[in-house]
C-alpha positions as CSV (number, residue, x, y, z in Angstrom):
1,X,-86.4,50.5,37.6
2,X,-87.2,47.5,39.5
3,X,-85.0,44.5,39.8
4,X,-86.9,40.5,39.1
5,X,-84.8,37.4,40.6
6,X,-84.9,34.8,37.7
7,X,-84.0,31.7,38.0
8,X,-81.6,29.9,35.3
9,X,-80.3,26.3,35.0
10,X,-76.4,26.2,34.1
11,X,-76.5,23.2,32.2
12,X,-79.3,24.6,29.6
13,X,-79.6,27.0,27.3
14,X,-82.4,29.9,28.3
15,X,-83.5,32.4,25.1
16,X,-79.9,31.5,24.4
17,X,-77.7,32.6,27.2
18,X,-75.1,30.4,28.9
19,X,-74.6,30.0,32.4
20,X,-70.5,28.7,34.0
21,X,-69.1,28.9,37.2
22,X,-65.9,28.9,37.4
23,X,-63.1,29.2,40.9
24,X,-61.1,32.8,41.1
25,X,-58.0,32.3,40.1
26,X,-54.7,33.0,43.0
27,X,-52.9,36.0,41.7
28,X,-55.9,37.3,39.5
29,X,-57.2,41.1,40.5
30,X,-60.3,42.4,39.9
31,X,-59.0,45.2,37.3
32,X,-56.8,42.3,35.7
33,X,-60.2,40.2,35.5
34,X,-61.7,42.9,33.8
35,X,-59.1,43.4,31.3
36,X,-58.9,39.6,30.1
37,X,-62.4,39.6,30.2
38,X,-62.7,42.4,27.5
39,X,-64.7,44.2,30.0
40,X,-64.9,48.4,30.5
41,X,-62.1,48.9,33.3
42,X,-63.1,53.3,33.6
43,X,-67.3,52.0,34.4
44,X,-66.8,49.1,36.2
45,X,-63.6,49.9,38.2
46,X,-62.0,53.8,37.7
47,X,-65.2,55.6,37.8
48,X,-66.5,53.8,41.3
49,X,-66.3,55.3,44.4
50,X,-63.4,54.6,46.7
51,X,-65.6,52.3,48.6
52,X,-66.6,50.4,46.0
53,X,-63.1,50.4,44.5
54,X,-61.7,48.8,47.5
55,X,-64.3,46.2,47.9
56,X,-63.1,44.5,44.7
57,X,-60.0,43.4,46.6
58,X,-61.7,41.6,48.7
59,X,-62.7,39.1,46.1
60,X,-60.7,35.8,47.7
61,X,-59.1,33.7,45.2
62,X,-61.0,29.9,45.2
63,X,-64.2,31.9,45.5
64,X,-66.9,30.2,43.2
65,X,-68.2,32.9,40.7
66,X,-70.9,33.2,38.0
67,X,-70.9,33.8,34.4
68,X,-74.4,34.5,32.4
69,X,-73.1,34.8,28.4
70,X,-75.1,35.3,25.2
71,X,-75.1,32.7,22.4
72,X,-72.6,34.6,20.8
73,X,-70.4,34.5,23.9
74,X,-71.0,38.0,25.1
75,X,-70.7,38.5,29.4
76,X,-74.5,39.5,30.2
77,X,-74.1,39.4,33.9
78,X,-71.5,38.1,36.6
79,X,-72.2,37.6,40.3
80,X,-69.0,37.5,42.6
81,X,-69.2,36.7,46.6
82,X,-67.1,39.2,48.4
83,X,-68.2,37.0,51.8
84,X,-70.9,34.7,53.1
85,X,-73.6,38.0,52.7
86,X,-72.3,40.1,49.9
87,X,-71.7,40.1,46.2
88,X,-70.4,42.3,43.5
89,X,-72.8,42.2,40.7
90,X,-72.3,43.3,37.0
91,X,-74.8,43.2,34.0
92,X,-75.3,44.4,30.8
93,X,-78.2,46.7,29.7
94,X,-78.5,48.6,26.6
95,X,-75.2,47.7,25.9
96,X,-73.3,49.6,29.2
97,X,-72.3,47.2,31.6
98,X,-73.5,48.5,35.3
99,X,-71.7,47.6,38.9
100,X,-73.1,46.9,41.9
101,X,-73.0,45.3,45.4
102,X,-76.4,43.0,46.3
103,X,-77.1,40.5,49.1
104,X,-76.2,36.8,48.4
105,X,-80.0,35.0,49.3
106,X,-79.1,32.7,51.8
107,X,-80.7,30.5,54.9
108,X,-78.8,29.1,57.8
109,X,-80.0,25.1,59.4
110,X,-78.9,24.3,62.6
111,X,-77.0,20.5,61.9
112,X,-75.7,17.8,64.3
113,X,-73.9,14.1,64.3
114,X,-72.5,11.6,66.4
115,X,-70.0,9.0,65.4
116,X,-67.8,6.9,66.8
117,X,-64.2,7.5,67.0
118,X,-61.9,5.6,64.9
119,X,-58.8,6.4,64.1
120,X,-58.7,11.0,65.2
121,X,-61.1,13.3,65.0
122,X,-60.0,14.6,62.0
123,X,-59.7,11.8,59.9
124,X,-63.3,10.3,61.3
125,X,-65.4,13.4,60.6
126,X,-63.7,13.6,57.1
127,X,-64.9,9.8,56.5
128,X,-68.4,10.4,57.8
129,X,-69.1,13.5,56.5
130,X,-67.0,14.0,53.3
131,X,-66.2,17.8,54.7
132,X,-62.8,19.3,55.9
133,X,-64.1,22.2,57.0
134,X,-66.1,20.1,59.8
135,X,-62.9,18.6,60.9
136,X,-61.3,21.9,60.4
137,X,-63.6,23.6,62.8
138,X,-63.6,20.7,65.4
139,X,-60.1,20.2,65.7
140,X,-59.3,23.9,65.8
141,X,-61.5,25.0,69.0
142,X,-60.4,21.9,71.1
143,X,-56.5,22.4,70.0
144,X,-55.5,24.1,72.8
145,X,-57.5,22.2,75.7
146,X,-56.8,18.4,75.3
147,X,-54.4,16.5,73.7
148,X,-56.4,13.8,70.8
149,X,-53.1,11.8,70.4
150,X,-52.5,10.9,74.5
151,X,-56.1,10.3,75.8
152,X,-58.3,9.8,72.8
153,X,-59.4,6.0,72.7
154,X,-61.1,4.1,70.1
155,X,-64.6,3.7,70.7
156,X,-65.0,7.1,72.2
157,X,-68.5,9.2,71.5
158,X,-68.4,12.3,69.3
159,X,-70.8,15.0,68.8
160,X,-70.9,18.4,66.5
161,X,-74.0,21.1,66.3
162,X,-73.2,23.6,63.7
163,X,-74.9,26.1,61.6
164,X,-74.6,25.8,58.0
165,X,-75.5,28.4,55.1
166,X,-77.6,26.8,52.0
167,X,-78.1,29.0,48.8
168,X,-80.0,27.4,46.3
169,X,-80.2,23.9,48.9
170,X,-76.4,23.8,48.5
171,X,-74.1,24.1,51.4
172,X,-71.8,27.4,51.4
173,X,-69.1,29.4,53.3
174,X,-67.6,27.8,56.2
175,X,-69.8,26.3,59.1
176,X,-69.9,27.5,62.6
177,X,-69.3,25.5,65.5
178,X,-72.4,25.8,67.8
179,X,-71.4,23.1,70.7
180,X,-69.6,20.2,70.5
181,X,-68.6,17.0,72.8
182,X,-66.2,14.7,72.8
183,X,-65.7,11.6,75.2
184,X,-62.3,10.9,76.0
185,X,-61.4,7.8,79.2
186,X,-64.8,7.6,79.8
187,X,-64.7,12.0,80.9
188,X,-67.1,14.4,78.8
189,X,-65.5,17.3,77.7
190,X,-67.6,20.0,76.3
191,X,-67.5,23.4,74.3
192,X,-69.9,26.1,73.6
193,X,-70.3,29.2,70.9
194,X,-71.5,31.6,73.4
195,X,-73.6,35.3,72.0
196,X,-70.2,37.6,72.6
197,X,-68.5,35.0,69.6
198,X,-66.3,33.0,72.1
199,X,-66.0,29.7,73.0
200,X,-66.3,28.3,76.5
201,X,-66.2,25.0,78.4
202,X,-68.9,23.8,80.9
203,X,-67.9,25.9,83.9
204,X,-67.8,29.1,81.8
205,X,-64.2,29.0,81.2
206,X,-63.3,30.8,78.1
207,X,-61.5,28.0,75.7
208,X,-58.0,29.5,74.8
209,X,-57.3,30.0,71.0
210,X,-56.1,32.0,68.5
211,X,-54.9,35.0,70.6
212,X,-54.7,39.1,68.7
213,X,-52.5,42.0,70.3
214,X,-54.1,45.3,69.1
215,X,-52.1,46.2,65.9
216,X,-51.9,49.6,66.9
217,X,-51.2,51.4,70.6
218,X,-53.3,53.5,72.2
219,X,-54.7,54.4,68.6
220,X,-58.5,55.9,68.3
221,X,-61.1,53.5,66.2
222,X,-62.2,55.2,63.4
223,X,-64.9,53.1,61.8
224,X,-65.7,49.6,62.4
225,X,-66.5,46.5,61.1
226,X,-69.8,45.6,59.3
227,X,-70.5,43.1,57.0
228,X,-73.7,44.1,55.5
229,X,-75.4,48.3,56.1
230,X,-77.8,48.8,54.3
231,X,-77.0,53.0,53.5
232,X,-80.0,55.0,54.0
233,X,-79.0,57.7,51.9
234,X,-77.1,56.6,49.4
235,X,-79.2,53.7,48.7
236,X,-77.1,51.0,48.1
237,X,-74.6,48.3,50.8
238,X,-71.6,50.0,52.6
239,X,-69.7,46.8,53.8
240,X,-66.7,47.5,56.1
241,X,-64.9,44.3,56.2
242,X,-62.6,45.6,58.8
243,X,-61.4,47.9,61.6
244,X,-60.0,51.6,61.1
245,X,-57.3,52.8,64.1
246,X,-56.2,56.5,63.3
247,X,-53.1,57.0,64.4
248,X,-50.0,59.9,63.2
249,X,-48.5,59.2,60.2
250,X,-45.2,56.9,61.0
251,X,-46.8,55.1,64.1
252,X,-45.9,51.5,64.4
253,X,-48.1,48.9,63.4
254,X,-47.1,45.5,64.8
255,X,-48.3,41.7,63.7
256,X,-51.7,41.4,65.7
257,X,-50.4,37.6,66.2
258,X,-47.5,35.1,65.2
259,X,-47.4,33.8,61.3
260,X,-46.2,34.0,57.8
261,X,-46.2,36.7,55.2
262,X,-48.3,35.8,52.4
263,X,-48.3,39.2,50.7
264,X,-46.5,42.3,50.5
265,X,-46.7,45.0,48.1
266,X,-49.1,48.2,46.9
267,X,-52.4,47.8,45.4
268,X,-54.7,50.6,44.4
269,X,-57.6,50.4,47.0
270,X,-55.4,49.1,49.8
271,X,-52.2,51.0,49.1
272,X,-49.2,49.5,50.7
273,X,-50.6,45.9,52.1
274,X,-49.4,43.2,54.4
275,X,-51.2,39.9,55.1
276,X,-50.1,38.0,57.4
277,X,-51.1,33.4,57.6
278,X,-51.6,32.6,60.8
279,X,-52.9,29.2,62.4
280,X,-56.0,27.8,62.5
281,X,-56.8,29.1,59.0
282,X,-56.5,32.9,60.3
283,X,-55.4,35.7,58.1
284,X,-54.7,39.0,59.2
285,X,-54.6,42.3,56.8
286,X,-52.5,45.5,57.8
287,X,-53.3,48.2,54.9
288,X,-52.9,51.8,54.0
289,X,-49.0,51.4,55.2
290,X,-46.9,55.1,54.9
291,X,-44.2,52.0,54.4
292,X,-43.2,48.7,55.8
293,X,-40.4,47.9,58.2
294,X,-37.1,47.1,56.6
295,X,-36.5,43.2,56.2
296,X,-40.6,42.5,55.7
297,X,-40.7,40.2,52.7
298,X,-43.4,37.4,51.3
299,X,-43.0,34.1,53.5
300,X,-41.1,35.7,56.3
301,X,-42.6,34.7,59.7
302,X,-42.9,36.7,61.8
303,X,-44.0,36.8,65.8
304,X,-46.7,38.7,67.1
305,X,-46.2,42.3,68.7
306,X,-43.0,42.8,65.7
307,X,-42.9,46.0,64.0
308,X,-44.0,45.5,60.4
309,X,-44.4,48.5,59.3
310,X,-45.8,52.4,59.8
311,X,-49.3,53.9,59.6
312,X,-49.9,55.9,56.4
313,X,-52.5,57.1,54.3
314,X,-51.5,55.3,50.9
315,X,-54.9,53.9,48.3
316,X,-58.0,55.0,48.5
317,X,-57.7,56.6,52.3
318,X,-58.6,60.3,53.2
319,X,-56.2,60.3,56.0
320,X,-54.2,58.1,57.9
321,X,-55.0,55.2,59.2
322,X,-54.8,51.8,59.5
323,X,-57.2,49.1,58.0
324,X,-57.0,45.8,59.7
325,X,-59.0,42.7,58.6
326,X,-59.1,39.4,60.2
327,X,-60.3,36.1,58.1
328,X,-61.4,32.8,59.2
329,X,-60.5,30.2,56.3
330,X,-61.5,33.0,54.0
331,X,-64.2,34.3,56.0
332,X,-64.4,38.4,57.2
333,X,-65.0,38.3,60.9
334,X,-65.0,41.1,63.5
335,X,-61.2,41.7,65.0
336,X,-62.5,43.4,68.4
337,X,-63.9,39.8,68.9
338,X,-61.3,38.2,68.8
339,X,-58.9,40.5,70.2
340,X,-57.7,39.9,73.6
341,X,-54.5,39.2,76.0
342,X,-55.7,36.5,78.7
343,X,-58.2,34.0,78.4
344,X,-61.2,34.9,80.9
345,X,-63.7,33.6,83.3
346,X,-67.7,34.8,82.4
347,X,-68.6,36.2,85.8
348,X,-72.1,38.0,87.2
349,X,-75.1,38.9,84.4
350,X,-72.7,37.4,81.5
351,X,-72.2,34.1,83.2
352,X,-76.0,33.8,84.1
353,X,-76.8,34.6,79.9
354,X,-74.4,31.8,79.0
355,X,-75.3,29.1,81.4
356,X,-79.1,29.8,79.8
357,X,-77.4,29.3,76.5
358,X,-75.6,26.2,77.6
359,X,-78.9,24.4,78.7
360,X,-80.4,25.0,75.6
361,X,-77.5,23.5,74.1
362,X,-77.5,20.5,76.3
363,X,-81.2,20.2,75.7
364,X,-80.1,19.6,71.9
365,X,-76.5,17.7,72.4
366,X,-78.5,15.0,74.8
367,X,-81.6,14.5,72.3
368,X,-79.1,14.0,69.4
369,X,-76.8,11.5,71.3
370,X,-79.8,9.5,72.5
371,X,-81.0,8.8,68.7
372,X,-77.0,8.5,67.9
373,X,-78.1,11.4,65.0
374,X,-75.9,10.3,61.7
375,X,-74.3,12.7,59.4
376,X,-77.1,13.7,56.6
377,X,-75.1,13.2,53.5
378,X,-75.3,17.0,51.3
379,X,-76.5,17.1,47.7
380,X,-73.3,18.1,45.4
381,X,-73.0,21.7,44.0
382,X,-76.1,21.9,41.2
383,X,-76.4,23.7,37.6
384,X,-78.4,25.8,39.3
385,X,-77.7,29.5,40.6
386,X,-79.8,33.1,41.0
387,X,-79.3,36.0,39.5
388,X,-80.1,39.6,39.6
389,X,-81.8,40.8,36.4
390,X,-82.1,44.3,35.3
391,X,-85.3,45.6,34.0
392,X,-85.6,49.1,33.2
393,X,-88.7,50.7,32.6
C-alpha cells in the first residue's frame, strides 16, 4: 500500500467525482455525522480504538471540512481538521470505508503592517486588513497593560509581526502574535512572543493575561499534551490534545479560571464533560468526571478555583483521571504554558535568551516601520483542496 497526494479542483468535475466544503455544524457529533451521512457507524466509530474514538470529539463546530463524492453522489473521501496539524481522514476502497488520522500539509510566513491609528485598534486593523482574528490577537495581549480608550490618539503608529499558516496559498487557523508596537502620547510600548510561549514587554516583564489555577491539587501528571507523535510502533499519529492529572476517585476538580458553562453533560469518549468560556477567546475542558458539583448547569458562570465537579473515570478512561484541555479561539494549546499564579520577571540565562530574541525582533519591527510595510491583502478561500488517496496494491 502506498498513499499518492492528488490534487482536485472543487469547482470541476474529475473522472466524475465532486468536490464541497462545507462548515461543521454546532450541536453535530461525529457518530451523529456519520449516521445522517449514511455512513458505517461500527468501522468508522465502534470498532476504533479508544484513542481514536475520543479524537472525533475534538472536531470544533465552524471547522471547514471536505467532501469528495461520486457522480452518483456516493462519499468517496472526507478530510476533517481536528486542529492546525491534524485531520481525521475517511475513504472508500473496495467498497469499505477506512478511518484514519494524517497531517494537514501546511507552511507558516512570518507577516507584518503598519497603519495609522484611526478610530481603535480594533476597528483599524479590521479596515486594513479585513481579519478579526488580527484585531483579536492584538487587542487581547495588550488588554491588560494600557488602556486604548484614555491614552490612544489619532495619528498614533501601529505595528503587528505574526506568523500565519497557508495550505494550499490560503490563510488558516488562527495567527500568532510574534511582536507588536503600538505608539501611544508620543511613548513606544512594545510586546514580544518569547520561546517558553509568553509574552513580555521590553524590560523582560512578563505581560499579564489570561491567568490558570491548576484544576487539580497536588495531583500527579499522567500524560501530557502533544499535538502531533508520530507512534513508532503502532504506525500511525497519537495526538494528546490535553493534560492527564491522576488523582482518587472523588477529588475536586475546580474551574482552572473565571467564565461561563458552555457545556455540560456525558459523551462517549469524554464521559461526563464540562467546558468552560472564558475571555479572550479561551476555553477550558474538564473530562472523565465521577460527577459534577450540584448546581453546575450550561451558562452558569462560574469563578476560578470553584468546585465543579469530582475526578472519575467515566468514557473511554482506564482509570481515573482528569483530562483538561485549554483552546485558544478554537485552537488546542499546551495548559502547563499557560498555567501560572503571578506574573514574573525573566531573570539570569532566561533573560539573556530573550533579550537575543528581542533584538532580532527589533531588527524586523524597525525595518518594517521605516518602509511603513502595508497590509498584503490575502487571496479568498479557493476550489481548490488536497487529499489523501488510497491506492492498494
Amino acid at each position: 500500500m502506498f498513499r499518492l497526494l492528488v490534487l482536485f479542483l472543487l469547482s470541476t468535475s474529475l473522472f466524475g467525482s465532486k468536490i464541497d466544503s462545507f462548515r461543521w455544524e454546532n450541536g453535530i457529533s461525529y457518530l451523529m455525522f456519520l449516521q445522517k451521512h449514511n455512513l458505517p457507524a461500527k468501522k468508522l466509530y465502534y470498532d476504533l480504538d479508544r484513542y481514536d474514538q475520543t479524537l472525533t470529539e475534538e472536531i470544533r463546530s465552524g471547522t471547514n471540512y471536505h467532501v469528495l463524492k461520486d457522480n452518483e453522489n456516493n462519499i468517496l473521501q472526507l478530510l476533517i481538521p481536528l486542529n492546525d496539524e491534524l485531520q481525521i481522514h475517511i475513504y472508500r476502497y473496495k467498497d469499505e470505508y477506512y478511518f484514519e488520522i494524517i497531517p494537514i500539509i501546511s507552511n507558516t510566513k512570518r507577516e507584518a503592517f503598519v497603519l495609522k491609528i484611526t478610530h481603535s485598534p480594533y476597528y483599524d486593523i479590521i479596515k486594513n486588513t479585513g481579519s478579526k482574528k488580527l484585531a483579536q490577537i492584538f487587542v487581547a495581549n495588550y488588554k491588560y497593560s494600557l488602556n486604548f480608550k484614555r491614552d490612544l490618539r489619532k495619528g498614533d503608529t501601529l505595528i503587528m509581526m505574526y506568523d500565519q499558516k497557508y495550505r494550499l496559498g490560503i490563510p488558516f487557523s488562527m495567527p500568532i502574535l510574534k511582536a507588536a508596537m503600538i505608539e501611544m502620547r508620543g511613548k513606544k510600548h512594545y510586546i514580544y512572543h518569547n520561546d517558553d510561549d509568553r509574552y513580555y514587554n521590553e524590560k523582560a516583564h512578563e505581560i499579564e493575561g489570561f491567568l490558570l489555577a491548576r484544576p487539580v491539587k497536588n495531583a500527579r501528571i499522567s500524560s501530557y499534551f502533544t499535538k502531533r507523535r508520530y507512534h513508532p510502533v503502532l504506525k500511525r499519529y497519537r495526538p494528546h490534545l490535553g493534560v492527564d492529572y491522576a488523582a482518587r476517585r472523588g477529588t475536586p476538580i475546580v474551574a482552572a479560571g473565571s467564565g461561563r458553562i458552555s457545556f455540560i453533560g456525558h459523551t462517549r469518549g469524554y464521559g461526563n464533560l464540562i467546558k468552560i468560556r472564558h475571555s479572550d477567546g479561551y476555553t477550558t475542558l474538564y473530562a472523565h468526571q465521577k460527577s459534577f458539583r450540584r448546581g453546575m448547569k450550561k451558562g452558569k458562570y462560574v469563578k476560578k478555583g470553584q468546585v465543579i465537579g469530582y475526578v472519575g473515570s467515566t468514557g473511554l478512561s482506564t482509570g481515573p483521571h482528569l483530562h483538561f484541555g485549554l483552546y485558544k479561539h478554537g485552537r488546542a494549546i499546551n495548559p502547563l504554558r499557560v498555567v501560572q499564579v503571578t506574573t514574573k520577571k525573566l531573570k539570569g540565562k532566561a533573560k539573556k535568551s530573550f533579550l537575543r530574541l528581542k533584538e532580532n525582533y527589533d531588527q524586523s519591527l524597525n525595518i518594517h516601520l521605516a518602509n511603513n510595510t502595508p497590509y498584503i491583502k490575502k487571496p479568498k478561500p479557493s476550489n481548490v483542496c488536497y487529499f489523501q488517496c488510497e491506492e492498494h496494491l
